[in-house]
LUMLUMDREN-2810 file (N, C-alpha, C; in Angstrom, 1 decimal):
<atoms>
<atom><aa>X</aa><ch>A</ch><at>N</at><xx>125.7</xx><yy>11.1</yy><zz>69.7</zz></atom>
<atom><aa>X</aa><ch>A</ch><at>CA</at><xx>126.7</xx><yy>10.2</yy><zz>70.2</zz></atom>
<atom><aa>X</aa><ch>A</ch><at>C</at><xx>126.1</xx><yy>9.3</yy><zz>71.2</zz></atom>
<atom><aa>X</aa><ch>A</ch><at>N</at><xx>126.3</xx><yy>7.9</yy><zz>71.1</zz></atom>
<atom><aa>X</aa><ch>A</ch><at>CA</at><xx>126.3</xx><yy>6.9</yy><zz>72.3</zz></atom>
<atom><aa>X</aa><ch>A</ch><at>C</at><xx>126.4</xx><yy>7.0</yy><zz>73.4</zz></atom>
<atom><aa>X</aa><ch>A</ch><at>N</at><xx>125.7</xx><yy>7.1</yy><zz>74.3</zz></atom>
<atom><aa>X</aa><ch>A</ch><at>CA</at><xx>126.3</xx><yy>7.5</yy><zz>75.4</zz></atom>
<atom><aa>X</aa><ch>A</ch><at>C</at><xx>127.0</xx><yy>5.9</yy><zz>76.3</zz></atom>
<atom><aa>X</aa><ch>A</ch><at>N</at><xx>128.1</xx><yy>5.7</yy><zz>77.0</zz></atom>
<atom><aa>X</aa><ch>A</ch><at>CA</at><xx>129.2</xx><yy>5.2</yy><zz>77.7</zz></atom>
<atom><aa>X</aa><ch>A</ch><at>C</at><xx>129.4</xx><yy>5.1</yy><zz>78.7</zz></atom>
<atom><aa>X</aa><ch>A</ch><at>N</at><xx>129.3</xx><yy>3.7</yy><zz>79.5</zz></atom>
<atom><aa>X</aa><ch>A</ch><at>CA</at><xx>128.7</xx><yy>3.8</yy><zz>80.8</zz></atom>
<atom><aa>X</aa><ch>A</ch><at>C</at><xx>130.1</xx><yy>2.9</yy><zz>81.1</zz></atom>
<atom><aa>X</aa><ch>A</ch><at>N</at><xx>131.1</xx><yy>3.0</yy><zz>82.2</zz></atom>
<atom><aa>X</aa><ch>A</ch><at>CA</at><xx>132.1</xx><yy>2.4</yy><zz>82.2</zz></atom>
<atom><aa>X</aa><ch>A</ch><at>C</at><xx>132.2</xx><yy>2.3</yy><zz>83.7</zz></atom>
<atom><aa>X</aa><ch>A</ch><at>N</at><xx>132.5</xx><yy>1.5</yy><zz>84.8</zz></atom>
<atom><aa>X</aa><ch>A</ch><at>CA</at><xx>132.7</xx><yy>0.9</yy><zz>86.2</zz></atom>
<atom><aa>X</aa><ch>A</ch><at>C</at><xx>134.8</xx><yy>0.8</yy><zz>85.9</zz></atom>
<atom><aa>X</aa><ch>A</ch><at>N</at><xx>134.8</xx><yy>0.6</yy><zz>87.3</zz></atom>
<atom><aa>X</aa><ch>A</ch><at>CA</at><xx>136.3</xx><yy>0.3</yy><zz>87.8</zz></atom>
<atom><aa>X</aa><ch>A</ch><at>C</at><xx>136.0</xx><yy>0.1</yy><zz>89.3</zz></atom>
<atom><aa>X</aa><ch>A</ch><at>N</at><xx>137.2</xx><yy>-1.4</yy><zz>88.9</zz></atom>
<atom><aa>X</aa><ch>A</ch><at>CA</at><xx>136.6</xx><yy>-2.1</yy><zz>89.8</zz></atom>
<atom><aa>X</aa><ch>A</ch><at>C</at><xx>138.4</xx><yy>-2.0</yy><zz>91.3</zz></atom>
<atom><aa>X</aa><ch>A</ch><at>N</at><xx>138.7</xx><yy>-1.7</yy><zz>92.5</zz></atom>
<atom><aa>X</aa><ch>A</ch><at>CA</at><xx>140.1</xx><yy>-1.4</yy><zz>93.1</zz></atom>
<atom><aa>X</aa><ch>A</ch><at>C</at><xx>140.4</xx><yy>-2.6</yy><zz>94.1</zz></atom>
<atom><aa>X</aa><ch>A</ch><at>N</at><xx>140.9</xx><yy>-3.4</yy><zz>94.1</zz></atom>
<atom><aa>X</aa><ch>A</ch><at>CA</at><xx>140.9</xx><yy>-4.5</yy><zz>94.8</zz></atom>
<atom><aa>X</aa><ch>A</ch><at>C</at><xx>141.8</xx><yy>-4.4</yy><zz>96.1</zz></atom>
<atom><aa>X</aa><ch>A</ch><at>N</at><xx>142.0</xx><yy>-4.6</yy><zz>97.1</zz></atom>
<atom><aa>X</aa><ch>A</ch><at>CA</at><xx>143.0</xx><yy>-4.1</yy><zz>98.7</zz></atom>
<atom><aa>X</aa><ch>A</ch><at>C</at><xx>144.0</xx><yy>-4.1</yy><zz>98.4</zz></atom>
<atom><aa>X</aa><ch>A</ch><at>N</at><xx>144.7</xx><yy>-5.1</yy><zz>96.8</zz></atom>
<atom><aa>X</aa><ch>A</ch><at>CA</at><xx>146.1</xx><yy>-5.0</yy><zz>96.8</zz></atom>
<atom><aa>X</aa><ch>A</ch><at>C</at><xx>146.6</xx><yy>-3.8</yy><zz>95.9</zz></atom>
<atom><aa>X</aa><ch>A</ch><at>N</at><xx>145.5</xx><yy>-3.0</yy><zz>95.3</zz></atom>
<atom><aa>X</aa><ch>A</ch><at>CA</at><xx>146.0</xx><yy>-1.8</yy><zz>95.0</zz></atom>
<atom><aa>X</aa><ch>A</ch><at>C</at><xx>145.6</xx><yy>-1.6</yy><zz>93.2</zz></atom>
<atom><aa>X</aa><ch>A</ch><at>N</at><xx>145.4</xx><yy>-3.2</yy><zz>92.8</zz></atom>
<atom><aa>X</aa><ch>A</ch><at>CA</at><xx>145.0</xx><yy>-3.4</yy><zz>90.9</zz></atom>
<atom><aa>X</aa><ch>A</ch><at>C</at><xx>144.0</xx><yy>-2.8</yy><zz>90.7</zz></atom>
<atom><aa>X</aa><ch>A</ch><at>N</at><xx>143.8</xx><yy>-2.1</yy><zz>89.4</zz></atom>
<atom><aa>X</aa><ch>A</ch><at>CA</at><xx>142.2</xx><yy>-1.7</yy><zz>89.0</zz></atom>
<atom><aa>X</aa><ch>A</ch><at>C</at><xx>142.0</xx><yy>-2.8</yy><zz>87.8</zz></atom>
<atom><aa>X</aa><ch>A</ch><at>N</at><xx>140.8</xx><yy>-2.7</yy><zz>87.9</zz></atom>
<atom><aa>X</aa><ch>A</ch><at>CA</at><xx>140.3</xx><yy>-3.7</yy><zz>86.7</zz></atom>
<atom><aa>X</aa><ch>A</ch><at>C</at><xx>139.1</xx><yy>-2.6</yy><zz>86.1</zz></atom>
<atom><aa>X</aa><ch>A</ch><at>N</at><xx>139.3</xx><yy>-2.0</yy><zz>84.8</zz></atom>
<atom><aa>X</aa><ch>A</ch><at>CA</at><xx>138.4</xx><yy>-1.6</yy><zz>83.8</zz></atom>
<atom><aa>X</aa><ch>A</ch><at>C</at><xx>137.2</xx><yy>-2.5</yy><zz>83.3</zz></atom>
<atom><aa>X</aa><ch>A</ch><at>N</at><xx>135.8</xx><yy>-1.9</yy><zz>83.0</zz></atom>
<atom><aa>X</aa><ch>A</ch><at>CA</at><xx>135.1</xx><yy>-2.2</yy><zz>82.4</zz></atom>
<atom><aa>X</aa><ch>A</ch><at>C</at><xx>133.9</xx><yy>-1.4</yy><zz>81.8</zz></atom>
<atom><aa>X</aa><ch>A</ch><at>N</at><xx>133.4</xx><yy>-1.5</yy><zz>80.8</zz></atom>
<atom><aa>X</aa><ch>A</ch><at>CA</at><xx>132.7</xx><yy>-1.1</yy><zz>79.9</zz></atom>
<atom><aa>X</aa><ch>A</ch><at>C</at><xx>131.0</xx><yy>-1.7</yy><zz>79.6</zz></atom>
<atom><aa>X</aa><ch>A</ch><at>N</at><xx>130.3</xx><yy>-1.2</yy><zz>79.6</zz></atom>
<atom><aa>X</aa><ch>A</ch><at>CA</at><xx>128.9</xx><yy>-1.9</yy><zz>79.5</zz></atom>
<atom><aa>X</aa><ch>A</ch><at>C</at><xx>128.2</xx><yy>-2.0</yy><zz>78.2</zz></atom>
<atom><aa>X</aa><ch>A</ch><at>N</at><xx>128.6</xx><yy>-3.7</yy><zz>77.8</zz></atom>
<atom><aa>X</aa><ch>A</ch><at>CA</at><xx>128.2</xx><yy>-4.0</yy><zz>76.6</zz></atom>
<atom><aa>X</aa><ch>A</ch><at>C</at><xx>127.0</xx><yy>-4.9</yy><zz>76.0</zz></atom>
<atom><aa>X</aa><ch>A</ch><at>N</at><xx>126.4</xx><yy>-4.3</yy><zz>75.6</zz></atom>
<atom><aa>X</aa><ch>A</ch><at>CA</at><xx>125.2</xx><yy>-5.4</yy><zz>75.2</zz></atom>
<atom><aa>X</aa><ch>A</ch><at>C</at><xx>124.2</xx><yy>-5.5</yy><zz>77.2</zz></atom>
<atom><aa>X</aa><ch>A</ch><at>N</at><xx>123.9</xx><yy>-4.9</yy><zz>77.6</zz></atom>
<atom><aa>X</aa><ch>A</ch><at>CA</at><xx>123.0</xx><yy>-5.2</yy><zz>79.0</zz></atom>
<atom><aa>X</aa><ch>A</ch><at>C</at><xx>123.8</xx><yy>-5.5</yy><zz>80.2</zz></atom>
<atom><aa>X</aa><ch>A</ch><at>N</at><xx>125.8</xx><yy>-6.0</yy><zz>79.9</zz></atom>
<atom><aa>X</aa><ch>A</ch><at>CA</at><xx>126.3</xx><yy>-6.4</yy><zz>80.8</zz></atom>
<atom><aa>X</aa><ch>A</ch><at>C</at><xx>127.8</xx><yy>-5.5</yy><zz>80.6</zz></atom>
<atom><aa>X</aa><ch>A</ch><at>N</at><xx>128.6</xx><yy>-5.8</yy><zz>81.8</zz></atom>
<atom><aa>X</aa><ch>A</ch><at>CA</at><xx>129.9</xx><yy>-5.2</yy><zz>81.8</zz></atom>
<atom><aa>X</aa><ch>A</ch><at>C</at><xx>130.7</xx><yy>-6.5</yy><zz>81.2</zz></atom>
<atom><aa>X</aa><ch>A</ch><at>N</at><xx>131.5</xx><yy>-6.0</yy><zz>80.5</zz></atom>
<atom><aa>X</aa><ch>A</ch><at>CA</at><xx>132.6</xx><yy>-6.7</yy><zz>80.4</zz></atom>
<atom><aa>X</aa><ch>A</ch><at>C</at><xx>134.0</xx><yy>-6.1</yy><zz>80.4</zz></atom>
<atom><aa>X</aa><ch>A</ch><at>N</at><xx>135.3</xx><yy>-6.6</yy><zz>80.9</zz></atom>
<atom><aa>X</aa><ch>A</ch><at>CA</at><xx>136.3</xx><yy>-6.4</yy><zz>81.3</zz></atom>
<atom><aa>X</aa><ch>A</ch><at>C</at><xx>136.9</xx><yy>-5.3</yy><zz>79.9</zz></atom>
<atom><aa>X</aa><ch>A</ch><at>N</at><xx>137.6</xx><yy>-4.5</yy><zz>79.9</zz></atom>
<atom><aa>X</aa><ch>A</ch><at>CA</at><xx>138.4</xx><yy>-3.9</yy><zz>78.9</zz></atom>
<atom><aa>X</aa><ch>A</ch><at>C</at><xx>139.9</xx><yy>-3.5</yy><zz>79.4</zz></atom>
<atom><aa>X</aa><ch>A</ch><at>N</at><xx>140.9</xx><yy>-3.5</yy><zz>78.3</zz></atom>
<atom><aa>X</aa><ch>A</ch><at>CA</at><xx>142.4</xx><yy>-3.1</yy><zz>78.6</zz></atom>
<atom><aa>X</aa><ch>A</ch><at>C</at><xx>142.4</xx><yy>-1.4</yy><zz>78.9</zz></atom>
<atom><aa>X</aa><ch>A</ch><at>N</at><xx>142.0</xx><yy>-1.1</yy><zz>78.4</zz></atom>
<atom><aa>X</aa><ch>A</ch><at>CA</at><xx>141.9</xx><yy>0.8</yy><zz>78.6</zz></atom>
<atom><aa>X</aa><ch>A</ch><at>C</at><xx>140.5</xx><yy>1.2</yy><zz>78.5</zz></atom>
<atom><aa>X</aa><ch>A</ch><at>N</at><xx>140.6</xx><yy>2.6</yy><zz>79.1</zz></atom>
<atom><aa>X</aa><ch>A</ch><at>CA</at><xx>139.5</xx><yy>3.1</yy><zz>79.4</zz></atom>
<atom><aa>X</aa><ch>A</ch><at>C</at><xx>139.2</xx><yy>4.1</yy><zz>77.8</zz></atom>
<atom><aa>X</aa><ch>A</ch><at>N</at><xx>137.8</xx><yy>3.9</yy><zz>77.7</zz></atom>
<atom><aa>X</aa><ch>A</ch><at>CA</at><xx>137.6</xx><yy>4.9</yy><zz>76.1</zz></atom>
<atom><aa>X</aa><ch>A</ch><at>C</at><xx>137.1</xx><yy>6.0</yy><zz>76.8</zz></atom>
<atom><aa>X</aa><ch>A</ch><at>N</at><xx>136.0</xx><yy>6.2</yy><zz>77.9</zz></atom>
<atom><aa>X</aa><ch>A</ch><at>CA</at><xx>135.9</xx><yy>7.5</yy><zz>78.3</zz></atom>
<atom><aa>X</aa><ch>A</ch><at>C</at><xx>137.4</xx><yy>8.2</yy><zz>79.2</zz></atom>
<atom><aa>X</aa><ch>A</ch><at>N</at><xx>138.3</xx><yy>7.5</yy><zz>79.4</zz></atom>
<atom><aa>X</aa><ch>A</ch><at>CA</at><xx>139.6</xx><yy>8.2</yy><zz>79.8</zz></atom>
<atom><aa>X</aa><ch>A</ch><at>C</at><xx>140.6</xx><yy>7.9</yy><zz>79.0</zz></atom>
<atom><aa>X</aa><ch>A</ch><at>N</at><xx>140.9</xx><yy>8.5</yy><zz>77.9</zz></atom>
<atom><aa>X</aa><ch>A</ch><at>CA</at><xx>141.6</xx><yy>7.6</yy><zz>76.8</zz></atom>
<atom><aa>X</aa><ch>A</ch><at>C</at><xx>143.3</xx><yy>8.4</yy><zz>77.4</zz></atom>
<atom><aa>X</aa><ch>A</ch><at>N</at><xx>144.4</xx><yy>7.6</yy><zz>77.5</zz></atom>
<atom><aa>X</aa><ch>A</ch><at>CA</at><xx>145.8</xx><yy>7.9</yy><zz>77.6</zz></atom>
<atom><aa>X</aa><ch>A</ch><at>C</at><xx>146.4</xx><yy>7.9</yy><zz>79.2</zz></atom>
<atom><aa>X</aa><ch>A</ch><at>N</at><xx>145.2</xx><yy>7.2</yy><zz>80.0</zz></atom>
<atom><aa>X</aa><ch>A</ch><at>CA</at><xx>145.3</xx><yy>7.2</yy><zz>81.4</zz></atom>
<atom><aa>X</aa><ch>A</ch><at>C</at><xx>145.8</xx><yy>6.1</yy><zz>81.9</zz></atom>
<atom><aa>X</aa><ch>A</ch><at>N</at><xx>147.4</xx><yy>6.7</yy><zz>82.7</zz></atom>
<atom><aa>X</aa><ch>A</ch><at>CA</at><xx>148.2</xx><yy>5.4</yy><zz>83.4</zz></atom>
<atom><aa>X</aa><ch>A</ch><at>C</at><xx>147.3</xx><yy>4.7</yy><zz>84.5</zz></atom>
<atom><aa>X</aa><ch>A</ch><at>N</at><xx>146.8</xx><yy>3.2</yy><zz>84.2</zz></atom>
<atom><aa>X</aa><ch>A</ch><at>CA</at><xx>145.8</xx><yy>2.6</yy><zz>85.1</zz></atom>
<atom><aa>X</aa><ch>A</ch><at>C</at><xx>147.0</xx><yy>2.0</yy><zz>86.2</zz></atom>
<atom><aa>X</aa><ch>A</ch><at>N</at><xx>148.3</xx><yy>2.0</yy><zz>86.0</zz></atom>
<atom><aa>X</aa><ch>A</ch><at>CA</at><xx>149.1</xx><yy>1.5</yy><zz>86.6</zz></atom>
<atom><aa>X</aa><ch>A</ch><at>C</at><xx>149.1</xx><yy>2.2</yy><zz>87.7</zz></atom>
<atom><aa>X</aa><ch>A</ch><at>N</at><xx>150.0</xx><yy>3.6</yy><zz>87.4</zz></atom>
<atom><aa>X</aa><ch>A</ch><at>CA</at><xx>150.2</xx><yy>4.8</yy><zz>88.1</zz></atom>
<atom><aa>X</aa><ch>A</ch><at>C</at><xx>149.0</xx><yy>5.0</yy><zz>89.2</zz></atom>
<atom><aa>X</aa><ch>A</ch><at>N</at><xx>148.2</xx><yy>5.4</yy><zz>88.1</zz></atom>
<atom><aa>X</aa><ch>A</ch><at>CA</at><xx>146.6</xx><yy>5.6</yy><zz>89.0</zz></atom>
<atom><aa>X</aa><ch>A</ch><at>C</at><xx>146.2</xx><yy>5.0</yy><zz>90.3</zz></atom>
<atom><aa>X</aa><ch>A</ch><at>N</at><xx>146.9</xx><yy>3.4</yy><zz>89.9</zz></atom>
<atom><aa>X</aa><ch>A</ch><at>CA</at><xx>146.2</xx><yy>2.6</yy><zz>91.1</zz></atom>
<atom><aa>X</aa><ch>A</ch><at>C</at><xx>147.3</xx><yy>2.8</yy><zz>92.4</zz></atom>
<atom><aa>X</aa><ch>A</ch><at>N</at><xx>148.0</xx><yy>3.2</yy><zz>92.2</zz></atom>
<atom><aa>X</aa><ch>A</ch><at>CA</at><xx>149.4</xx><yy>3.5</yy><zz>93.2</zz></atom>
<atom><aa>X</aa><ch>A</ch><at>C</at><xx>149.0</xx><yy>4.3</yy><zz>94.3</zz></atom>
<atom><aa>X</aa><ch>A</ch><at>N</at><xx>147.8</xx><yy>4.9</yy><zz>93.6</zz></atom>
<atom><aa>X</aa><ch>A</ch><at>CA</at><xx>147.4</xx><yy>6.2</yy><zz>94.4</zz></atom>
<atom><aa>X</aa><ch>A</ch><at>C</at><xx>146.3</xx><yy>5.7</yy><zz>95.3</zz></atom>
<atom><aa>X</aa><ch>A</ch><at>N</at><xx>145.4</xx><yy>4.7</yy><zz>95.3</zz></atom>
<atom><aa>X</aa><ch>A</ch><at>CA</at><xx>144.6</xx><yy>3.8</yy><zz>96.0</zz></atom>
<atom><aa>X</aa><ch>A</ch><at>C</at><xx>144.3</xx><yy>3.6</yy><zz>97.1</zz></atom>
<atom><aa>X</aa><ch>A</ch><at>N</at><xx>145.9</xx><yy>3.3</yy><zz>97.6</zz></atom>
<atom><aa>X</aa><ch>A</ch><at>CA</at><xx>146.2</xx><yy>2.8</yy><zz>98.9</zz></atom>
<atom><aa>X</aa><ch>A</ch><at>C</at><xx>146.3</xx><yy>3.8</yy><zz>99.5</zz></atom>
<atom><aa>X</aa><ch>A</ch><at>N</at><xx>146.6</xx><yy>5.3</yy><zz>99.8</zz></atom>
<atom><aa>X</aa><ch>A</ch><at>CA</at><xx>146.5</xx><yy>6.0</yy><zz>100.6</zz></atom>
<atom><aa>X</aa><ch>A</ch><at>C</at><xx>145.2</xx><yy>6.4</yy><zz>101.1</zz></atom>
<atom><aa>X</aa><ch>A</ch><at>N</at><xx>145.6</xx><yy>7.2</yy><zz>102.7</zz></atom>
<atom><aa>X</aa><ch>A</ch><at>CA</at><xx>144.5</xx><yy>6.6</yy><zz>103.6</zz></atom>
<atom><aa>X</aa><ch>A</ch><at>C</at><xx>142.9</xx><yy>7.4</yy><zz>103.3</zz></atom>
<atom><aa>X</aa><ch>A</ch><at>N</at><xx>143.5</xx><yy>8.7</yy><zz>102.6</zz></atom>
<atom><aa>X</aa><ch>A</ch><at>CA</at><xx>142.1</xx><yy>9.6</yy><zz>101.9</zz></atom>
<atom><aa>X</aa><ch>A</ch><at>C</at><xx>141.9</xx><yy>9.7</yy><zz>100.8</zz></atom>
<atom><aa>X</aa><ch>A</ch><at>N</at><xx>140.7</xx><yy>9.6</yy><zz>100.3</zz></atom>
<atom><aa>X</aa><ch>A</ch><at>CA</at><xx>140.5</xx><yy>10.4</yy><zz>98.7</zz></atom>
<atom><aa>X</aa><ch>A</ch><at>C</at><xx>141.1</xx><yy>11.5</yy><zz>98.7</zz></atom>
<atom><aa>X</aa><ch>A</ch><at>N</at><xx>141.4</xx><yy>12.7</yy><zz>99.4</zz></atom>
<atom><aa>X</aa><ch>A</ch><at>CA</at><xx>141.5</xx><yy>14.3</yy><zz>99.3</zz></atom>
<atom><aa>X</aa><ch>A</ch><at>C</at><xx>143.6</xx><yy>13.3</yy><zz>99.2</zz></atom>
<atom><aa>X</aa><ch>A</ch><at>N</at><xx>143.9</xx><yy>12.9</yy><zz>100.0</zz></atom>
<atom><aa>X</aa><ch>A</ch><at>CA</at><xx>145.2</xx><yy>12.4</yy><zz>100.1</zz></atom>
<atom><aa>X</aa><ch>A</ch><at>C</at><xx>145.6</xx><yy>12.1</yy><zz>98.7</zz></atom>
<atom><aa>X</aa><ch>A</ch><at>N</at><xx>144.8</xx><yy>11.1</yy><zz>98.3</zz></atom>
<atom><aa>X</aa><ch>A</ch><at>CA</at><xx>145.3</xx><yy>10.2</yy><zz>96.9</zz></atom>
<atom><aa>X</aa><ch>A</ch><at>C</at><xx>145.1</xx><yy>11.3</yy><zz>95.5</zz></atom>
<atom><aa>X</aa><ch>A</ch><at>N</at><xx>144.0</xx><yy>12.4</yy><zz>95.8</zz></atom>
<atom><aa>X</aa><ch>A</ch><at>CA</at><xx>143.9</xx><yy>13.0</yy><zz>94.7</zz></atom>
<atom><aa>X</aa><ch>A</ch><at>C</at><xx>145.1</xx><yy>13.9</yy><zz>94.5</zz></atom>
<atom><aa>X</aa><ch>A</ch><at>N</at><xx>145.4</xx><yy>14.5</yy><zz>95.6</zz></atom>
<atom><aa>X</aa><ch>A</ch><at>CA</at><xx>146.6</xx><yy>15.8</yy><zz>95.6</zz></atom>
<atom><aa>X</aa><ch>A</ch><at>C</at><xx>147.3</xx><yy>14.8</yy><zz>95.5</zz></atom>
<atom><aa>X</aa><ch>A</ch><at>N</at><xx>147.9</xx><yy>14.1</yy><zz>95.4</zz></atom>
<atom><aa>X</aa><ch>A</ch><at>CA</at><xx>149.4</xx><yy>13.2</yy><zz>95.3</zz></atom>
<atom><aa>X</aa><ch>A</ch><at>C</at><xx>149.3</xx><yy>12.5</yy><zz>93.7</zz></atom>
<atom><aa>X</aa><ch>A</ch><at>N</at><xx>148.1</xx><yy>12.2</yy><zz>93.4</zz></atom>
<atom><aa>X</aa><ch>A</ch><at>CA</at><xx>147.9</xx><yy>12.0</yy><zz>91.9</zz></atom>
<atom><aa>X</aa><ch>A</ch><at>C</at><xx>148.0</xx><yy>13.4</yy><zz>91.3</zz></atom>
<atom><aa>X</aa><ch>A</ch><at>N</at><xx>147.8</xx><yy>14.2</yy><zz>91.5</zz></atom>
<atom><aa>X</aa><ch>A</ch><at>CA</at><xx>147.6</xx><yy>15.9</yy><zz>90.8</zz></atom>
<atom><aa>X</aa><ch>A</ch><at>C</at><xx>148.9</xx><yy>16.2</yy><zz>90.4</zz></atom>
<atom><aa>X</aa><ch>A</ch><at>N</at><xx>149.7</xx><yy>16.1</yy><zz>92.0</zz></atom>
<atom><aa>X</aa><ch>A</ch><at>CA</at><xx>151.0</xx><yy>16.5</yy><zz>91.4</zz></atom>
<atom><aa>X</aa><ch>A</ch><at>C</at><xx>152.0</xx><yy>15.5</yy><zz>91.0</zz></atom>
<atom><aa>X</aa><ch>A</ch><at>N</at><xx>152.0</xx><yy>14.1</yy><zz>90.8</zz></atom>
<atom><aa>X</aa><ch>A</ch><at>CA</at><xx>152.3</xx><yy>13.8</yy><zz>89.8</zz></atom>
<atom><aa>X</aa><ch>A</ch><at>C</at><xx>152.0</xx><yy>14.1</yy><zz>88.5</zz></atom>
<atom><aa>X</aa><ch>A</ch><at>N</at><xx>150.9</xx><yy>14.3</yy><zz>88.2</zz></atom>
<atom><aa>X</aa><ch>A</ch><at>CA</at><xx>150.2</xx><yy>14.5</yy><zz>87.0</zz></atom>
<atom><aa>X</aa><ch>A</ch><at>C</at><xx>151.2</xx><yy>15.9</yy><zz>86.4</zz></atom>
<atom><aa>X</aa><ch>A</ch><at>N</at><xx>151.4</xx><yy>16.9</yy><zz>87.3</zz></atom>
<atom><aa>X</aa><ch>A</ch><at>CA</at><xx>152.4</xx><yy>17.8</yy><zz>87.2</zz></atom>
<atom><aa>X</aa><ch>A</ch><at>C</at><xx>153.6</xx><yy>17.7</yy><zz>87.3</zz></atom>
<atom><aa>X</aa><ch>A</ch><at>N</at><xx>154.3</xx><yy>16.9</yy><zz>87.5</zz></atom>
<atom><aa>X</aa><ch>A</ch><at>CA</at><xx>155.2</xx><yy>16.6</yy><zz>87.9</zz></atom>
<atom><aa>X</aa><ch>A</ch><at>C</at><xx>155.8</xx><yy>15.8</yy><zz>86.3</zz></atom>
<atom><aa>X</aa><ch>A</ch><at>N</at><xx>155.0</xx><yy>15.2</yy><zz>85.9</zz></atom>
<atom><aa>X</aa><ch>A</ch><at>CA</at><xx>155.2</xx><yy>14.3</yy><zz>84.7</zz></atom>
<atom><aa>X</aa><ch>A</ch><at>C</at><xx>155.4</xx><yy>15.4</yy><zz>83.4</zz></atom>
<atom><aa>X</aa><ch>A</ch><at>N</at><xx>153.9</xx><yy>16.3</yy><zz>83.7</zz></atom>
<atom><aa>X</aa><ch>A</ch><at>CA</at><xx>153.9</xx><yy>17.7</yy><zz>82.5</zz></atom>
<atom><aa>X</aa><ch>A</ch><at>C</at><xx>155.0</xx><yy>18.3</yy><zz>82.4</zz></atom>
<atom><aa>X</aa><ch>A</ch><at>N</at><xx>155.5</xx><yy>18.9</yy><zz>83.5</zz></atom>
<atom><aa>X</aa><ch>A</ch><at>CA</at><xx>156.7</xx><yy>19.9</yy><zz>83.3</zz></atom>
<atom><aa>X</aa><ch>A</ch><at>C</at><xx>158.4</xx><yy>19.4</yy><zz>83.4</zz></atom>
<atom><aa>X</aa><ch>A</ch><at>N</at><xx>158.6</xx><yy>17.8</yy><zz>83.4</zz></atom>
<atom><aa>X</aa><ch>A</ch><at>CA</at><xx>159.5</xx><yy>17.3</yy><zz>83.7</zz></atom>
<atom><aa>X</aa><ch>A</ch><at>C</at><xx>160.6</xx><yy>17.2</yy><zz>84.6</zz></atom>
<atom><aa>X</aa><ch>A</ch><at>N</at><xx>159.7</xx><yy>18.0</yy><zz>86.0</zz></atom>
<atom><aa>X</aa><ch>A</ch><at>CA</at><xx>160.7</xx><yy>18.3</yy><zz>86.7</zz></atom>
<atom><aa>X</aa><ch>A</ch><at>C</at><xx>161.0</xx><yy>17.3</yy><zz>87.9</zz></atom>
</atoms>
Protein backbone atom coordinates (compact mmCIF):
# COMPACT_ATOMS: atom_id res chain seq x y z
CA UNK A 1 0.00 0.00 0.00
CA UNK A 2 1.06 3.79 -0.77
CA UNK A 3 2.05 5.20 1.93
CA UNK A 4 0.00 8.97 2.72
CA UNK A 5 1.41 11.85 3.93
CA UNK A 6 -1.38 14.41 4.86
CA UNK A 7 -0.68 18.18 6.91
CA UNK A 8 -3.66 20.33 8.51
CA UNK A 9 -3.33 23.52 8.46
CA UNK A 10 -5.58 25.75 12.14
CA UNK A 11 -5.90 29.26 11.54
CA UNK A 12 -6.66 31.78 15.10
CA UNK A 13 -10.21 31.91 13.95
CA UNK A 14 -10.65 28.30 14.65
CA UNK A 15 -10.99 26.84 10.41
CA UNK A 16 -8.92 23.79 9.47
CA UNK A 17 -7.77 23.56 6.08
CA UNK A 18 -6.88 19.81 4.90
CA UNK A 19 -4.17 18.67 2.66
CA UNK A 20 -2.66 15.83 1.04
CA UNK A 21 0.85 15.41 -0.67
CA UNK A 22 0.57 15.05 -4.31
CA UNK A 23 3.02 14.66 -6.87
CA UNK A 24 6.24 16.45 -4.52
CA UNK A 25 3.72 19.15 -3.28
CA UNK A 26 0.56 19.53 -0.92
CA UNK A 27 -2.41 20.33 -2.28
CA UNK A 28 -5.68 21.40 -0.50
CA UNK A 29 -8.43 18.47 -0.09
CA UNK A 30 -12.34 18.43 1.10
CA UNK A 31 -11.88 15.37 3.53
CA UNK A 32 -9.34 13.70 5.02
CA UNK A 33 -8.53 9.90 3.36
CA UNK A 34 -6.22 8.95 6.24
CA UNK A 35 -9.29 10.11 8.67
CA UNK A 36 -12.15 9.04 6.58
CA UNK A 37 -15.82 10.18 8.30
CA UNK A 38 -14.14 13.00 10.49
CA UNK A 39 -16.36 16.17 11.43
CA UNK A 40 -13.48 18.87 10.30
CA UNK A 41 -16.22 21.31 11.43
CA UNK A 42 -16.72 19.90 14.95
CA UNK A 43 -13.10 19.14 15.30
CA UNK A 44 -12.04 22.67 14.78
CA UNK A 45 -14.44 23.93 17.57
CA UNK A 46 -12.16 22.20 19.78
CA UNK A 47 -9.01 24.41 18.68
CA UNK A 48 -9.59 27.26 20.51
CA UNK A 49 -9.35 25.91 23.87
CA UNK A 50 -6.56 27.02 25.97
CA UNK A 51 -4.83 23.17 26.07
CA UNK A 52 -4.27 20.22 23.93
CA UNK A 53 -4.99 17.83 27.12
CA UNK A 54 -8.28 20.54 27.34
CA UNK A 55 -9.33 20.28 23.68
CA UNK A 56 -8.74 16.52 23.57
CA UNK A 57 -11.03 15.48 26.68
CA UNK A 58 -13.75 17.82 25.46
CA UNK A 59 -13.41 16.34 21.79
CA UNK A 60 -13.48 12.65 23.50
CA UNK A 61 -16.47 13.22 25.18
CA UNK A 62 -18.23 14.55 22.54
CA UNK A 63 -17.08 11.83 20.42
CA UNK A 64 -19.14 9.95 23.30
CA UNK A 65 -21.55 11.78 23.61
CA UNK A 66 -22.54 11.57 19.82
CA UNK A 67 -22.04 7.44 20.13
CA UNK A 68 -24.47 6.79 22.86
CA UNK A 69 -27.01 9.52 22.07
CA UNK A 70 -27.17 10.91 25.16
Amino acid sequence: MAQRWAAVQASRSGALALFELKDGSYAPVLASAVLPGIDHAELASFIILRTMTKAVRAYRDALRTKRTGA
